[in-house]
C-alpha positions in Angstrom: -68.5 -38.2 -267.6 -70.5 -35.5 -266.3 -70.2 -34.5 -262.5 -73.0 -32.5 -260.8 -72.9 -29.9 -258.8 -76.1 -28.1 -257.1 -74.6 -25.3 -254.9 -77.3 -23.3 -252.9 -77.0 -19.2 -251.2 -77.3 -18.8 -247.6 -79.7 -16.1 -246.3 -80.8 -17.0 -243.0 -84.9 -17.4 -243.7 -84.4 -16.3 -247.1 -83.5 -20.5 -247.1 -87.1 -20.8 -246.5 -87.4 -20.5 -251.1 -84.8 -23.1 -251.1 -86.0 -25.4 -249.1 -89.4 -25.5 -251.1 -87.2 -25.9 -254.3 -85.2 -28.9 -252.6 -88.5 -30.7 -251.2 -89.4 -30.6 -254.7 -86.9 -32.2 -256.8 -87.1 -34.4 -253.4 -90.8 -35.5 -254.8 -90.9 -35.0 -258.2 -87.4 -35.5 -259.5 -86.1 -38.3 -257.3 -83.6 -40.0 -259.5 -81.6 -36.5 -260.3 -78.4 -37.5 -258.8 -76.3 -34.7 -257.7 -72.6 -35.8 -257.4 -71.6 -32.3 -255.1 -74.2 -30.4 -252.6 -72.6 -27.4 -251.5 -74.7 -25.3 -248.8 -73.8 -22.1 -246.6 -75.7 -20.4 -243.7 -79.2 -21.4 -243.1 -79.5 -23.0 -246.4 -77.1 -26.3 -244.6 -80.3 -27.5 -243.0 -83.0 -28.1 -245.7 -79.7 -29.1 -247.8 -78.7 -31.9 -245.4 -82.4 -33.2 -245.5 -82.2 -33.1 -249.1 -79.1 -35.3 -248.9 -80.6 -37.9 -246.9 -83.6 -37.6 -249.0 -85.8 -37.1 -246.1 -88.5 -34.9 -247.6 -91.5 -35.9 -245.2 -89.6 -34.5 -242.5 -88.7 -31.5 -244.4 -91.7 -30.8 -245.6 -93.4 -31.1 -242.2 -91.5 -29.1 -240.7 -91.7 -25.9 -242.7 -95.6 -26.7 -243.5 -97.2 -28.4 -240.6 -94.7 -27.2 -237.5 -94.3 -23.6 -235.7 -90.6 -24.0 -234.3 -89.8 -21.5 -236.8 -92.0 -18.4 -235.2 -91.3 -20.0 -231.3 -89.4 -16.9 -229.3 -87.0 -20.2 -228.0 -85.7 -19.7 -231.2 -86.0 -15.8 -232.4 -87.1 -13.2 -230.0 -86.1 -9.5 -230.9 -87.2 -9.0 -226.9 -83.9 -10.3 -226.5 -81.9 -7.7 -228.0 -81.3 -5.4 -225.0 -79.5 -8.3 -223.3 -78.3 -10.2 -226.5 -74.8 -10.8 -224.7 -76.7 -13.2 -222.3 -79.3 -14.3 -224.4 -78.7 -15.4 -228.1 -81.0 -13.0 -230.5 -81.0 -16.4 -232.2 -80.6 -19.6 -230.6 -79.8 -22.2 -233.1 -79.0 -24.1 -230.1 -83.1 -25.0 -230.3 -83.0 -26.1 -233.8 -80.2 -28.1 -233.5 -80.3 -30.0 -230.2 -84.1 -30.1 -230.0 -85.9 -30.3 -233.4 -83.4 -31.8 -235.5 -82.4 -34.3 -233.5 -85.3 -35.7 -232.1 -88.6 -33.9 -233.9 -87.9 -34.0 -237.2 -84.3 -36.1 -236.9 -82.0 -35.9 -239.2 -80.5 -39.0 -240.4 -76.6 -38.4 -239.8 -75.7 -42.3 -240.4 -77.5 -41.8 -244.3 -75.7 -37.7 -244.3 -72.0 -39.7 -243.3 -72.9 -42.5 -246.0 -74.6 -40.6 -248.8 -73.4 -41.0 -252.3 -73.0 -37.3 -252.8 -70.5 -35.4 -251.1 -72.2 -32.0 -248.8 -70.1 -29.7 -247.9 -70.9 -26.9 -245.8 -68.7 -23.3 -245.8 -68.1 -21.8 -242.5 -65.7 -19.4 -241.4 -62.2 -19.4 -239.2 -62.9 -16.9 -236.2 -59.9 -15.8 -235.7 -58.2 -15.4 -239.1 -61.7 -15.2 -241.4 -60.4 -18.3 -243.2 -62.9 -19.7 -245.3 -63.0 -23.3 -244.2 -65.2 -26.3 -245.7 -66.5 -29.1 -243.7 -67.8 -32.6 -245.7 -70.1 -35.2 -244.3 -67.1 -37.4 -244.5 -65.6 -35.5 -241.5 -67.5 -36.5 -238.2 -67.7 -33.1 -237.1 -70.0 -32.4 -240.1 -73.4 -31.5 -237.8 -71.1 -29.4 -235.8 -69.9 -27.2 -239.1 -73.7 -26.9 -240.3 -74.6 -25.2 -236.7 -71.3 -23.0 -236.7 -72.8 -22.2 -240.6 -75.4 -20.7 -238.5 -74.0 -19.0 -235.9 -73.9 -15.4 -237.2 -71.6 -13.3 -234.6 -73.8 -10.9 -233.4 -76.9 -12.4 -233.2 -75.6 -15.6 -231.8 -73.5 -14.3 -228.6 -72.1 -18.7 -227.9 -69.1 -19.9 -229.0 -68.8 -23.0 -231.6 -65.0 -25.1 -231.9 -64.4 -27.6 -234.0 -60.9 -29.8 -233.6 -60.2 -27.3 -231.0 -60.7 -23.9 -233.4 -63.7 -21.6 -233.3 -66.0 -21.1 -236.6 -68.5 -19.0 -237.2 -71.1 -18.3 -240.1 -69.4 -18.5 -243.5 -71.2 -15.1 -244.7 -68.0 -14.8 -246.9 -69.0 -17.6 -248.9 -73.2 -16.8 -249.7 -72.8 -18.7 -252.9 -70.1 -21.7 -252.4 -69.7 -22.0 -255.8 -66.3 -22.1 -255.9 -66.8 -25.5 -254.1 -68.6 -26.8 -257.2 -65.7 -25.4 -259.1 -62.9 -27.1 -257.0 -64.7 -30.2 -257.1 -64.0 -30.6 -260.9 -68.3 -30.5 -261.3 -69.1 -30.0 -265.3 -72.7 -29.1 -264.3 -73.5 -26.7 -262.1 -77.3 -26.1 -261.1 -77.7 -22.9 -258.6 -80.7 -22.6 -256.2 -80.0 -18.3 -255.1 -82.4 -16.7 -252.6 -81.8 -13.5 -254.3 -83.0 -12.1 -257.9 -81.1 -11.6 -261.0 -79.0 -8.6 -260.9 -79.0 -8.2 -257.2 -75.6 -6.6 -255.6 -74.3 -6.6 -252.6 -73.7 -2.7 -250.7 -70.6 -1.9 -248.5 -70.4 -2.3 -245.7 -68.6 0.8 -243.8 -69.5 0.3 -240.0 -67.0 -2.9 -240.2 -64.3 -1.6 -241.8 -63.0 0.1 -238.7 -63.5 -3.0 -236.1 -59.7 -4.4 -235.5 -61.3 -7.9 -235.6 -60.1 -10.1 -238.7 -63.8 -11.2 -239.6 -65.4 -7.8 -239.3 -62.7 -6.3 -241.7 -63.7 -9.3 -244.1 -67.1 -8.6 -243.9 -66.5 -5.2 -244.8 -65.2 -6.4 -248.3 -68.2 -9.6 -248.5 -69.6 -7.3 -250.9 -66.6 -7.4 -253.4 -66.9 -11.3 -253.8 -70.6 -11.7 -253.7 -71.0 -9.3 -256.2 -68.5 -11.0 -258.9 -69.5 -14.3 -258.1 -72.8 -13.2 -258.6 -72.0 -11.2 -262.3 -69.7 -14.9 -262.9 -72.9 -16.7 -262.1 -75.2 -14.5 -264.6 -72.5 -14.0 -267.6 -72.4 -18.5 -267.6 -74.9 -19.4 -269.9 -74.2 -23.1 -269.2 -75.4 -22.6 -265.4 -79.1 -24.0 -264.6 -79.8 -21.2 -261.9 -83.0 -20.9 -260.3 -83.7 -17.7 -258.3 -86.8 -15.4 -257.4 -88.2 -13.3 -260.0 -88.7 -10.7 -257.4 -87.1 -9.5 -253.9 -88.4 -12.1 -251.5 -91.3 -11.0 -248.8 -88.6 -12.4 -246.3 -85.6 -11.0 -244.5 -82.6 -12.8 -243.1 -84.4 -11.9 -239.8 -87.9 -13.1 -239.7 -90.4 -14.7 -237.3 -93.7 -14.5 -239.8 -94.8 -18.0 -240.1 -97.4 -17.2 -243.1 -94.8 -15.7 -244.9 -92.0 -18.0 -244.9 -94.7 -20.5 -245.9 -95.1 -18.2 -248.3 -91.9 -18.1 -249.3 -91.2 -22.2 -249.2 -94.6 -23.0 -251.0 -92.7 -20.1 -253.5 -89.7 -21.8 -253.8 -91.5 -25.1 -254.3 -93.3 -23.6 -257.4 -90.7 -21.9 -259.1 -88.3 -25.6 -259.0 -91.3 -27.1 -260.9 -91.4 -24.5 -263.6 -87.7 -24.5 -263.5 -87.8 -28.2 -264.2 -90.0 -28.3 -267.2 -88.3 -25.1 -268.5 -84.7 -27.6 -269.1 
């Protein structure tokens, strides 16, 4: 019996592509059944809509809202006193607009057919740690998904242990993998052949995480030649270096970008 996997890359608003992508198998492909979502960083949020199959709020959101260019959210005025102030406060996303905007449905997340896990990382130790939507703590693990170090100066604990973002973990495929899933469809904010560089400036920080992060290029970039050498993987990615950073507050663009990603999936589609 085949088991289906759709694992999706982080990116912070590089997520913007996939979440076009998702809202349109959402619309056009409705019965595909995936039996495994597996989401990191920014991408946990339009994959958690996609799990609840909530594509009007999805879709509203990225097209018809402006939460996304709002300084609550990202202001680069806030660097000089970033220790105070969060550079970016997912706090706004995810105890404002998600909860009571453009809500999403936790009772159909926790109940959902598929199983969505989310990849975060330990704070202290940089153990790669997986959250489900069976665990009740799974809205929890999507913001810590979020909370990248620097530019998020608050703290996030779960069952009494910090997390952070899982930047270790861009592509979860290894989820996918673990899960047993004999089909593996890929939705990667990046273009074929990209590669990660090193990261020196972390490799001297005596913090467990940064001393990771100084090797995140070493298993992105072989899960990413793994990824391309797989014939049998359905992978859908940009032709061309998105017009997006994982840092960006240009509304017109990341429309852009989503109405991109949106496209792209239907090609993708009729291309199987």
């Amino acid at each position: 019996m085949t088991k289906r996997a759709l694992v999706i890359e982080g990116g912070g608003f590089r997520s913007a592509y996939a979440a076009g992508a998702l809202l349109h198998l959402l619309k056009e492909a409705p019965d595909l059944h995936f039996d495994v979502v597996a989401a990191n960083s920014a991408s946990v949020i339009p994959a958690a809509f996609f799990v609840t199959r909530q594509a009007k709020e999805l879709e509203e959101f990225w097209l018809k809202d402006d939460a996304l260019a709002s300084p609550k959210f990202l202001s680069f005025w806030r660097i000089p006193i970033s220790w105070l102030k969060p550079l970016i406060n997912i706090d706004y996303f995810f105890h404002d607009i998600f909860r009571y905007r453009y809500r999403l449905d936790l009772e159909k997340l926790h109940e959902a057919k598929t199983e969505f896990y989310v990849t975060v990382m330990h704070h202290a130790t940089g153990t790669r740690t997986d959250f489900s939507n069976r665990d009740p703590e799974i809205y929890e693990a999507m913001r810590a998904s979020c909370a990248v170090p620097w530019a998020y100066n608050r703290k996030i604990y779960i069952r009494g242990e910090r997390y952070i973002d899982g930047f270790f973990d861009s592509i979860p495929l290894r989820i996918a993998l673990e899960k047993g899933c004999t089909e593996i469809w890929i939705i990667s904010t990046r273009p074929k052949g990209y590669r990660k560089g090193r990261l020196k400036i972390f490799e001297k920080i005596p913090v467990q995480n940064c001393r990771l992060l100084s090797k995140r290029h070493l298993y992105y970039n072989k899960t990413a030649w793994d990824i391309e050498q797989n014939p049998d993987y359905k992978i859908l990615r940009p032709k061309e270096k998105l017009s997006v950073a994982r840092f960006s507050n240009d509304l017109k663009k990341l429309r852009e970008v989503f109405l991109q990603g949106k496209k792209e999936m239907e090609g993708f589609l009729k291309s199987l």
